[in-house]
PAVO-352943 format. One line per 2 residues: number of its first residue (from 1); their letters; for each residue x negated, y, z of N, C-alpha, C. Coordinates in Angstrom, 1 decimal. Layout:
BEGIN
NUM) a) X:Y:Z:X:Y:Z:X:Y:Z; ... .
***
This chain:
BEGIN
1) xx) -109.8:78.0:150.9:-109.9:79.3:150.3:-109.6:79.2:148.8; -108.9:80.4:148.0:-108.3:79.9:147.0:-109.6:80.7:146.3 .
3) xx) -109.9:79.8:145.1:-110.9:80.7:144.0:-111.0:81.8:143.5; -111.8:82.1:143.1:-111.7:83.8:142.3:-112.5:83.2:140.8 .
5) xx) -111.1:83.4:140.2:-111.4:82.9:138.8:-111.3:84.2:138.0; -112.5:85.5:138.4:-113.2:86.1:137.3:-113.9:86.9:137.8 .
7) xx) -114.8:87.4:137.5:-116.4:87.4:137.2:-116.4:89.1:138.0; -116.7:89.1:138.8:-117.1:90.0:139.8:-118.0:90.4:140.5 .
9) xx) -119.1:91.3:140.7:-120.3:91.4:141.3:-119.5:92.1:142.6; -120.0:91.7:143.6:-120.2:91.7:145.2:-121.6:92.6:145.8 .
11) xx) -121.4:93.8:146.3:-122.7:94.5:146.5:-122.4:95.1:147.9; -123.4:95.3:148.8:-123.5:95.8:150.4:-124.5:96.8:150.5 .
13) xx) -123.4:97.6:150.5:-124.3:99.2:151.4:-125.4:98.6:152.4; -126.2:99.8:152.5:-127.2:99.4:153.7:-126.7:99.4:155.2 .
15) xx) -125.5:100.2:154.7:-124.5:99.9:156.6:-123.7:98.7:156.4; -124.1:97.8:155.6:-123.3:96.7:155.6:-121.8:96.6:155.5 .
17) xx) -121.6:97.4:154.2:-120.2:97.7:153.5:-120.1:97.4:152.7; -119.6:96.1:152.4:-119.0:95.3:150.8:-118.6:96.3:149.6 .
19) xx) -118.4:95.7:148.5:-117.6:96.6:147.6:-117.8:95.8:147.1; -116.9:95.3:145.9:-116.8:94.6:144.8:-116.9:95.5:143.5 .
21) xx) -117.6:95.4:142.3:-117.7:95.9:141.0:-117.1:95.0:139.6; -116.5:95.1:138.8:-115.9:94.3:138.1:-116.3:94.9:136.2 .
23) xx) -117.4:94.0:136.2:-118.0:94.2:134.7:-117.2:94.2:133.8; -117.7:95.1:132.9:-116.5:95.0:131.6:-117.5:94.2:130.6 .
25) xx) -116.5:93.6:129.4:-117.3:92.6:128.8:-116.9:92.9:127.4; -117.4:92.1:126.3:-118.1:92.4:124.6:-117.1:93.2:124.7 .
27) xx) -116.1:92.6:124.8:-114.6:93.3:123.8:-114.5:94.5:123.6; -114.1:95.2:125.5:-114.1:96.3:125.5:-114.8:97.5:125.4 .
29) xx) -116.7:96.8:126.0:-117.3:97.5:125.3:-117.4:98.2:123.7; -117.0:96.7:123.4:-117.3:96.9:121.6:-116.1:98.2:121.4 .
31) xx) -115.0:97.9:122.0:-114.1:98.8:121.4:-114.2:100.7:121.7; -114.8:100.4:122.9:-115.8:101.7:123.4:-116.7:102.6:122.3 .
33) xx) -117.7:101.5:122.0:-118.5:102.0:121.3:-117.9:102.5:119.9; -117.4:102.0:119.2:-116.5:102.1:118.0:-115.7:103.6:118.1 .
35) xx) -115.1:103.5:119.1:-114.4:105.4:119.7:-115.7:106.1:119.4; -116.4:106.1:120.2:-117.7:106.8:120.1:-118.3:107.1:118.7 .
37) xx) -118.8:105.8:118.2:-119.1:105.8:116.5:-118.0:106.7:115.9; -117.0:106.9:115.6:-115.8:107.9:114.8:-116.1:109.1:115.3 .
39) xx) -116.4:109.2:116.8:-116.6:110.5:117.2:-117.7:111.6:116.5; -119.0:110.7:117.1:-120.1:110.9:116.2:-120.2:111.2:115.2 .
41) xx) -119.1:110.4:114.2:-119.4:110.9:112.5:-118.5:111.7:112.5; -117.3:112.3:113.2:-116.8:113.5:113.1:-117.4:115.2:113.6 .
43) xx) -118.4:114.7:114.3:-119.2:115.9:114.8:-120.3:115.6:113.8; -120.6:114.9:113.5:-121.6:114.7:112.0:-121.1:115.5:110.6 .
45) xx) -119.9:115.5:110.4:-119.7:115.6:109.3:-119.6:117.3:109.7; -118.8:117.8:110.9:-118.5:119.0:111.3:-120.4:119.8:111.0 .
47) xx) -121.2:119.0:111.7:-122.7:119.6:111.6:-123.1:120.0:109.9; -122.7:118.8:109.2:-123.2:118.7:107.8:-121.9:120.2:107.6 .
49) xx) -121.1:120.4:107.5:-120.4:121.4:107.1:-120.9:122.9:107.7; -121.2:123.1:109.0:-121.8:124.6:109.3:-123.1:124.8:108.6 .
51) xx) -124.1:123.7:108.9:-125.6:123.5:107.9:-125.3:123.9:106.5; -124.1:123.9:105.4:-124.0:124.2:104.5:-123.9:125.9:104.5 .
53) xx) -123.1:126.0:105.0:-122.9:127.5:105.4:-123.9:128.7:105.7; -124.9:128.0:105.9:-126.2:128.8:106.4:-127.0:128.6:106.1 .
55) xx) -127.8:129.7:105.7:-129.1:130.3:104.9:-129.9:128.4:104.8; -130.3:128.4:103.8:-131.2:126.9:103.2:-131.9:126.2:103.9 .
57) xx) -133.0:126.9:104.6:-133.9:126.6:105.3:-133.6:126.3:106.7; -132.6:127.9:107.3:-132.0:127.6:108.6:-131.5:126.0:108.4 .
59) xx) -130.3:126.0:108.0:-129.7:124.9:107.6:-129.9:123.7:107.5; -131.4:123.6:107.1:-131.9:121.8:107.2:-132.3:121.7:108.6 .
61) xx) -133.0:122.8:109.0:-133.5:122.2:110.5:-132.5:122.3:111.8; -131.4:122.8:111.5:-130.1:122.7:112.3:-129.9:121.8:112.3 .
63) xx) -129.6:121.0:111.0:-129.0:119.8:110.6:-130.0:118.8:111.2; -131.1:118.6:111.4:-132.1:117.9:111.5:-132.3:117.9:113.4 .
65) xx) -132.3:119.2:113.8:-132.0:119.3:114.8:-130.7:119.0:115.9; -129.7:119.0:115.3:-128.2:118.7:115.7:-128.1:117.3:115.5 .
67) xx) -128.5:116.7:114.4:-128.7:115.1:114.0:-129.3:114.2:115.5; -130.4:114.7:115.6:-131.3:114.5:116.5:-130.8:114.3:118.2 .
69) xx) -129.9:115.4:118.0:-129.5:115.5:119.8:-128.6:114.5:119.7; -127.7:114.5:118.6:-126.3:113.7:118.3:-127.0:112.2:118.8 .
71) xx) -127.7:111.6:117.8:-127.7:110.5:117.9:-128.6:109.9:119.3; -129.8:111.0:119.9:-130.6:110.5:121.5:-129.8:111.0:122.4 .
73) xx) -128.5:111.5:122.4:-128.5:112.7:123.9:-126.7:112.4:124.5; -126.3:111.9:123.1:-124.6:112.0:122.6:-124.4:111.2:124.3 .
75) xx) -124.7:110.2:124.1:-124.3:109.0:125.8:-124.8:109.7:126.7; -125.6:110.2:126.7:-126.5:110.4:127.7:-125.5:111.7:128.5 .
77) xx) -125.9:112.2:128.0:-125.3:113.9:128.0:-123.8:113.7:129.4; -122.7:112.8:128.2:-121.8:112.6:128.5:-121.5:111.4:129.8 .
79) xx) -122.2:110.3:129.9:-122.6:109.6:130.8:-123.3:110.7:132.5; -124.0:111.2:131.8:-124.2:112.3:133.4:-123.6:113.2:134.1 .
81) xx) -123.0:113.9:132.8:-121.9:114.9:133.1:-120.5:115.0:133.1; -120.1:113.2:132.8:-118.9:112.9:132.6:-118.5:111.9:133.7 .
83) xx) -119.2:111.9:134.5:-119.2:110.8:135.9:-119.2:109.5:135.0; -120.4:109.4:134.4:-120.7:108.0:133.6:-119.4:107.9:132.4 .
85) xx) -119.2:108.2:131.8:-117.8:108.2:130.7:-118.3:108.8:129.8; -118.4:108.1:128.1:-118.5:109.0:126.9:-116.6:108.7:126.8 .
87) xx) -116.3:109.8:125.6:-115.2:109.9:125.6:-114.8:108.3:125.2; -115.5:107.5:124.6:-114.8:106.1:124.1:-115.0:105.4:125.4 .
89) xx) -115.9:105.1:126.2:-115.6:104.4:127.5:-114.6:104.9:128.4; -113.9:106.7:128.0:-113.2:106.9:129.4:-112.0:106.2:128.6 .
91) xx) -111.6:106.4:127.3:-110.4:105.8:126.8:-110.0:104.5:127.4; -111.2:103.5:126.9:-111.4:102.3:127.3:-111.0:101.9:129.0 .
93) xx) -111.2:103.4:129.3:-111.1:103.2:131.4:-112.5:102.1:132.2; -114.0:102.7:131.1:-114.9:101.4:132.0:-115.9:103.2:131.8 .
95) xx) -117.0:102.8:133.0:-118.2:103.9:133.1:-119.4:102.8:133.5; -120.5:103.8:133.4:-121.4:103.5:133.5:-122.0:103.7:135.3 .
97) xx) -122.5:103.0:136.0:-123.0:103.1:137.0:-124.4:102.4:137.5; -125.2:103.0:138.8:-126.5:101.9:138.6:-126.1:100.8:138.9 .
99) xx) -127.3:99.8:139.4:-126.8:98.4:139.6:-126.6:98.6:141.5; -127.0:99.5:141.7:-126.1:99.2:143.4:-124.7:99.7:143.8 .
101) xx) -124.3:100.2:142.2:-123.1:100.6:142.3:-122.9:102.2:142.8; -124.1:103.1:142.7:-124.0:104.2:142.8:-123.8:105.0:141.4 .
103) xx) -123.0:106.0:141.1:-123.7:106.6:139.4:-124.9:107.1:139.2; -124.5:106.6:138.0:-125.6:106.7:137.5:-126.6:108.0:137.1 .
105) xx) -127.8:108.3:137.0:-128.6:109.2:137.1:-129.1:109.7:135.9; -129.9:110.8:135.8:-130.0:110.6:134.2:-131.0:110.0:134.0 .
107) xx) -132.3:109.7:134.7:-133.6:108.8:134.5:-132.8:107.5:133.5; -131.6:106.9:134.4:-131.2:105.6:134.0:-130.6:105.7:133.1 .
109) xx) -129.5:106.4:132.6:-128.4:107.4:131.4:-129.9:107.3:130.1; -130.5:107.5:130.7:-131.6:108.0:129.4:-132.3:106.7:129.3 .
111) xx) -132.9:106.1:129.9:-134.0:104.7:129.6:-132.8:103.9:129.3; -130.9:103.6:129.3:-130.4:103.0:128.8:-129.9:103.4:127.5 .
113) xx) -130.2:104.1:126.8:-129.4:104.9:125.5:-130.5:104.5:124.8; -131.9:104.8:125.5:-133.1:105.2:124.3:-133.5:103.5:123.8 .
115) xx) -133.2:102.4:124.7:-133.5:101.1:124.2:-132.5:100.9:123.5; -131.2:101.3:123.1:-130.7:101.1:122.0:-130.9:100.4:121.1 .
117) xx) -132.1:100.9:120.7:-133.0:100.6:119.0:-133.5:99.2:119.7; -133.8:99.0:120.5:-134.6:97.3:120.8:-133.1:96.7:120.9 .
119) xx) -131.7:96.7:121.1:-130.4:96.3:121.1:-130.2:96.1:119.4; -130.1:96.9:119.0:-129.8:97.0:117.7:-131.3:96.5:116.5 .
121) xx) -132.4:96.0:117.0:-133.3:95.7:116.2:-132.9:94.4:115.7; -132.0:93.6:115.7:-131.7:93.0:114.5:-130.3:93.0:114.2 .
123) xx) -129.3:92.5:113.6:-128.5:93.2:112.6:-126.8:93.1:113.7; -126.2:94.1:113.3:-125.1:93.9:114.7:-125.0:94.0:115.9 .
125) xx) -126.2:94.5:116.5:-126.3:94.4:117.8:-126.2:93.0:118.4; -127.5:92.0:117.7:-127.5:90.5:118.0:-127.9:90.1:119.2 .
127) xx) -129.1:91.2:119.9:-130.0:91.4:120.8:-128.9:91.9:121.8; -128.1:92.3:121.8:-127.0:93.0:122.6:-126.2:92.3:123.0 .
129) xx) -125.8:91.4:121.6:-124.5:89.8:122.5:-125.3:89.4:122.9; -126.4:88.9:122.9:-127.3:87.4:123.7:-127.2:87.9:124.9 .
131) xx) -127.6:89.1:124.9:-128.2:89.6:126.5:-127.1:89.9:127.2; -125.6:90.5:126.8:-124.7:90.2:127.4:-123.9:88.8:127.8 .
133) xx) -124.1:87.8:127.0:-123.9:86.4:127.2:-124.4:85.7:127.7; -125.1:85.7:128.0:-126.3:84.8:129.5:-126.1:85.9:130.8 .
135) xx) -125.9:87.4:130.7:-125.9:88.2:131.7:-124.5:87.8:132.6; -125.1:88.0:134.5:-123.5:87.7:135.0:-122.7:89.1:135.0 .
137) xx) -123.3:90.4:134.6:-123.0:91.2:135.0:-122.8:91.9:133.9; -122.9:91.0:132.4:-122.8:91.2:130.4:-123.5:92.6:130.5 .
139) xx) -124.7:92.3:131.1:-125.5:93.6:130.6:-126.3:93.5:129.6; -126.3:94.5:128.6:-127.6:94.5:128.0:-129.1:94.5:128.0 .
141) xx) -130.0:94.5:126.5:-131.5:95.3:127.2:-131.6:96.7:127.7; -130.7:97.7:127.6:-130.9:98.4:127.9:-130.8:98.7:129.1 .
143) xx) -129.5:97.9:129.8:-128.9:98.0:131.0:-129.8:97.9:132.1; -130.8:95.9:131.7:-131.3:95.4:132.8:-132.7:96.6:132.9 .
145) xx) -133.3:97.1:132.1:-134.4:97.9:132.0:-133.9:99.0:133.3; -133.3:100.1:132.8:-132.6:101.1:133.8:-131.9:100.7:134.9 .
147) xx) -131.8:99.4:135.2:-130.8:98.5:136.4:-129.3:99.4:136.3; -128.7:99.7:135.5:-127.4:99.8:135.1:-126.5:99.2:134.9 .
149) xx) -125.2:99.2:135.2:-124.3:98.2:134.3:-122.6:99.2:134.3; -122.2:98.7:133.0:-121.0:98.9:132.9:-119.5:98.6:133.1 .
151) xx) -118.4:99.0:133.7:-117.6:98.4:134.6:-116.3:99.2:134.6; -115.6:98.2:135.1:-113.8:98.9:135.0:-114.2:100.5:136.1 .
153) xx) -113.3:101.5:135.6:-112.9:102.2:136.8:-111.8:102.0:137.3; -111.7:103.0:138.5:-110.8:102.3:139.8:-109.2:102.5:138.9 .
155) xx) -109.1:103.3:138.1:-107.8:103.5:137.3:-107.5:102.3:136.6; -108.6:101.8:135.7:-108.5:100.4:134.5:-108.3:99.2:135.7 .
157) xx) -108.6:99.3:136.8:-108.5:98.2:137.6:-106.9:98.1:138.3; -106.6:99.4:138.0:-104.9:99.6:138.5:-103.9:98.0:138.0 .
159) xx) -103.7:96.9:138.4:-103.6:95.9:137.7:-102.2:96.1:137.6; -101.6:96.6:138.6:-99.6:97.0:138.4:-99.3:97.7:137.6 .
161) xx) -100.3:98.6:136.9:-100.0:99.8:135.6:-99.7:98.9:134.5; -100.6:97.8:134.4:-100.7:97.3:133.1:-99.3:95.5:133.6 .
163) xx) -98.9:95.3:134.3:-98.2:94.7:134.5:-96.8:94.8:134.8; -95.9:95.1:133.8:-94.6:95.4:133.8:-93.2:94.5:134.4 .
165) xx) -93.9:93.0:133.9:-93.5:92.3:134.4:-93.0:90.9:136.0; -94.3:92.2:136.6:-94.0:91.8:138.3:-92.2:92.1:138.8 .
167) xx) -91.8:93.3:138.0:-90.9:93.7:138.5:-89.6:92.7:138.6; -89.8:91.7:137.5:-88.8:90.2:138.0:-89.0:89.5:138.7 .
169) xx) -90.0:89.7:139.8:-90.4:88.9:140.9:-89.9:89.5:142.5; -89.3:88.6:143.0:-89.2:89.5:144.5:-90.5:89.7:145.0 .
171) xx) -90.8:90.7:145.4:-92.0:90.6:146.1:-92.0:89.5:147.5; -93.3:89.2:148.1:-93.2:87.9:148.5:-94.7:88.2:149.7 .
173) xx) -94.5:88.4:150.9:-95.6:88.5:152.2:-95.8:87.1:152.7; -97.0:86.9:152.2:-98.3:85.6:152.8:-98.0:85.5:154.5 .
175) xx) -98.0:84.6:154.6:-97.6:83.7:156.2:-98.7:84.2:157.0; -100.5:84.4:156.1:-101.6:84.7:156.6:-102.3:85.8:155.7 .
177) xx) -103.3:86.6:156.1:-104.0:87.7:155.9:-104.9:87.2:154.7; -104.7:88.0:153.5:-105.6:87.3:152.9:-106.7:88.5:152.1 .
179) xx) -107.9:87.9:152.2:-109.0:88.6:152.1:-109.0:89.3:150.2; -109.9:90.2:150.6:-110.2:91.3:149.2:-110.2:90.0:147.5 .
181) xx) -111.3:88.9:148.0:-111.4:88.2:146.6:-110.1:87.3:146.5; -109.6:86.7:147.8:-108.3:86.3:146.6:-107.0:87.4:146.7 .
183) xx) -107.0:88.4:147.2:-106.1:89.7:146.2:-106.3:89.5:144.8; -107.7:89.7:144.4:-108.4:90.1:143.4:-108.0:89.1:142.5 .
185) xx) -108.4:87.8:142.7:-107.8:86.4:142.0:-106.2:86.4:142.2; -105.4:86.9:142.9:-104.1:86.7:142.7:-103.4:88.1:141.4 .
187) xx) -104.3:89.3:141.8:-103.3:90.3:140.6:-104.3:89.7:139.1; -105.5:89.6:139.2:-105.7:88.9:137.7:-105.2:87.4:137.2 .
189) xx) -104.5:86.5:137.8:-103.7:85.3:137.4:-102.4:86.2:137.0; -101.8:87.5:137.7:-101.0:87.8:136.9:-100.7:88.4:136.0 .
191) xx) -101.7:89.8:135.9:-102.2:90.1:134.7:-102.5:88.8:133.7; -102.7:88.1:133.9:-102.6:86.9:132.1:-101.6:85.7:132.1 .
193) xx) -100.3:86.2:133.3:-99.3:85.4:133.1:-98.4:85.5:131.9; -98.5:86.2:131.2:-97.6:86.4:129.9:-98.7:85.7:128.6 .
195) xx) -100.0:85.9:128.8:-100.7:84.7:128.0:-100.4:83.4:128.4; -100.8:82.9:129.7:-101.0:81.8:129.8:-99.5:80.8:129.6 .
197) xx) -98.4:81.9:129.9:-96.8:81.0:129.7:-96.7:80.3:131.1; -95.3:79.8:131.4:-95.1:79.7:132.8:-95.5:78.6:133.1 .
199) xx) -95.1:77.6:131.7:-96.2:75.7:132.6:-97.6:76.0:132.9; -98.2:76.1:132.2:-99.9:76.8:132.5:-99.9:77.4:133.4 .
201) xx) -99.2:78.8:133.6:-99.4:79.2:135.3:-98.9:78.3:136.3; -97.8:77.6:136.2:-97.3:77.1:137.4:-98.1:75.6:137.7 .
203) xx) -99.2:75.4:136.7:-99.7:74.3:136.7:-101.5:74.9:137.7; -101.6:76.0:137.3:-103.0:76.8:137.9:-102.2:77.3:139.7 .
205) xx) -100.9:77.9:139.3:-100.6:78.0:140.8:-100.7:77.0:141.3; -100.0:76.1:141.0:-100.1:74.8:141.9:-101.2:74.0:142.9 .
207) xx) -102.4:74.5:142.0:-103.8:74.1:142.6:-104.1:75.3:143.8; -103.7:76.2:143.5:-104.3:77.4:144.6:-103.7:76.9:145.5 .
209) xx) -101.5:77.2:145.2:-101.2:77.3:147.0:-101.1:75.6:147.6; -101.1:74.5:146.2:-101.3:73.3:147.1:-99.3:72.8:147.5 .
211) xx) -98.8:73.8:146.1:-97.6:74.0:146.3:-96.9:73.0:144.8; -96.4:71.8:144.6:-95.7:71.2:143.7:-95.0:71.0:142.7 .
213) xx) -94.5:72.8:143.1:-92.8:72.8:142.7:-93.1:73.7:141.4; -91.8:73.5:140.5:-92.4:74.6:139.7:-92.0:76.2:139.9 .
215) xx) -92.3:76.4:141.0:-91.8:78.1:141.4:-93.6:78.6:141.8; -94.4:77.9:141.7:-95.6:78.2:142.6:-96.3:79.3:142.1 .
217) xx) -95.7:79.4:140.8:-96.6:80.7:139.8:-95.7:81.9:140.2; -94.5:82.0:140.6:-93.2:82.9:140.7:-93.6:83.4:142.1 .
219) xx) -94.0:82.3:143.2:-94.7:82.9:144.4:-96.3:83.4:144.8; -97.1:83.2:143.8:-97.9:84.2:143.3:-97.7:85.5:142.9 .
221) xx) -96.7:85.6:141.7:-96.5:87.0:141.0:-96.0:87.4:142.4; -95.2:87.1:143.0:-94.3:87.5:144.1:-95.5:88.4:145.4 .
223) xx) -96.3:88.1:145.3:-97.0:88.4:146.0:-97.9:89.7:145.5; -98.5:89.3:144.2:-99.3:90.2:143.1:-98.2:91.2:143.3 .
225) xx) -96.6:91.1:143.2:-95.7:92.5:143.3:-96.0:93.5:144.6; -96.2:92.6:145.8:-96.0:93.0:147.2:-97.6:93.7:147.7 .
227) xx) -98.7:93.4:146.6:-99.5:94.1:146.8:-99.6:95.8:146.2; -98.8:96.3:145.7:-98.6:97.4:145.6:-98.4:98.4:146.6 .
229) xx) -98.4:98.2:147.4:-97.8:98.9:148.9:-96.8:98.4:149.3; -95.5:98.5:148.7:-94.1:98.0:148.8:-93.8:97.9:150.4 .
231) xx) -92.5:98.3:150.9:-92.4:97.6:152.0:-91.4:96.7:151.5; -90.6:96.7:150.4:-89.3:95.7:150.9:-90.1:94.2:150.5 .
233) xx) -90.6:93.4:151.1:-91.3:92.3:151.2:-90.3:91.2:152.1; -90.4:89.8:151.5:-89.8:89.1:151.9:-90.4:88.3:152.3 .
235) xx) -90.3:87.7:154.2:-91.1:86.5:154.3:-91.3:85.1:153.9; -92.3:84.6:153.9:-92.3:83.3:153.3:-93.3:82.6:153.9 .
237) xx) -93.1:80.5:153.8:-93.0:80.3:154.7:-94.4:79.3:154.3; -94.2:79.8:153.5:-95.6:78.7:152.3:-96.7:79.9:152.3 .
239) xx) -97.8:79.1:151.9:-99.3:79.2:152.2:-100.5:78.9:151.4; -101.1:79.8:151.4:-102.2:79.3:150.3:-103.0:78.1:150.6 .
241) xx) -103.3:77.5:149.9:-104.3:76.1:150.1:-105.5:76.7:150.3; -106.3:75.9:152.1:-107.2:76.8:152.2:-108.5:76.1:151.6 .
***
């Protein structure tokens, strides 16, 4: 069986129906949040501008009140009503869900937003890397508290959108049936074939199909192409190392 070299939670319905979830991690979160942060201080600054406009008194407790929702309600709100998505996570293409992989509720939407402050109680969100970096599922405190976690959607997982480069590959049909995790391990080796460069891949294929040559990465991508639906597939006579 060929490996699955990345980080995927595995969860079973009570009718005993798999599903795979696929954690998103610092980066994208970080880049998430950051969307978010600009957003906020653009509806902050828009708040501070109406609050000027209006009678003195009105005006502070708007401001005080609008502040308030902004900063406890902003995720929340949007996370329940947005099928788990603030506008910076849908950018990003990751949502928020519980931990059995159902969406998320607002009990949970809410006990993960409001520990924030225990994430951020010391400087940078320190408490936030640690607990994502030991976590298998890069959850935070807030996450494990609410049993939440955050995760590609089915769109961000589209791995042919973001891979332009299958299309120099003939597509290429497996001699045998090959199950959901090494799909999974075969379109993400190709999604980071343009990092890794072709000795590196053809040196990682090599160990999967048990294949010598240096085409072994080119009959992977070949495959990663043929998983799109495709019918024009071409047989082949090689095989993954089981």
């Amino acid at each position: 069986m060929m490996r699955v070299a990345d980080t995927v939670t595995s969860l079973q319905t009570p009718e005993g129906i798999e599903f795979v979830l696929h954690p998103a991690g610092l980066p994208v979160r970080a880049c998430a949040w950051a969307i978010d942060g600009l957003i906020q201080g653009a509806l902050l600054f828009a708040i501070v501008i109406v609050s000027g406009l209006m009678n003195w008194v009105l005006g502070i407790w708007f401001l005080l009140i609008m502040v308030f929702v902004l900063d406890w309600f902003y995720h929340t709100l949007f996370e329940v009503f947005n099928k788990g998505q603030s506008p910076g996570k849908r950018i990003m293409g990751v949502l928020v869900v519980c931990g059995n992989g159902s969406p998320v509720n607002p009990g949970a939407s809410f006990l993960r937003n409001l520990l924030r402050f225990a994430d951020t109680f010391l400087f940078l969100y320190l408490i936030a890397f640690l607990c994502m970096l030991v976590s298998p599922g890069f959850r935070r405190l807030g996450d494990w508290v609410a049993d939440t976690m955050v995760v590609y959607s089915a769109a961000a997982r589209s791995p042919l959108r973001r891979m332009p480069w299958l299309v120099d590959f003939p597509k290429v049909f497996p001699t045998r049936k090959l199950n959901h995790e090494e799909k999974q391990a075969i379109l993400m080796f190709a999604s980071r074939y343009p990092l890794l460069g072709k000795a590196r891949a053809d040196e990682i294929a090599q160990i999967w199909t048990g294949d010598d040559s240096d085409e072994a990465s080119a009959y992977l991508l070949g495959i990663a192409h043929n998983l799109d639906g495709g019918v024009s597939s071409v047989p082949s006579g090689r095989e993954l190392a089981p």
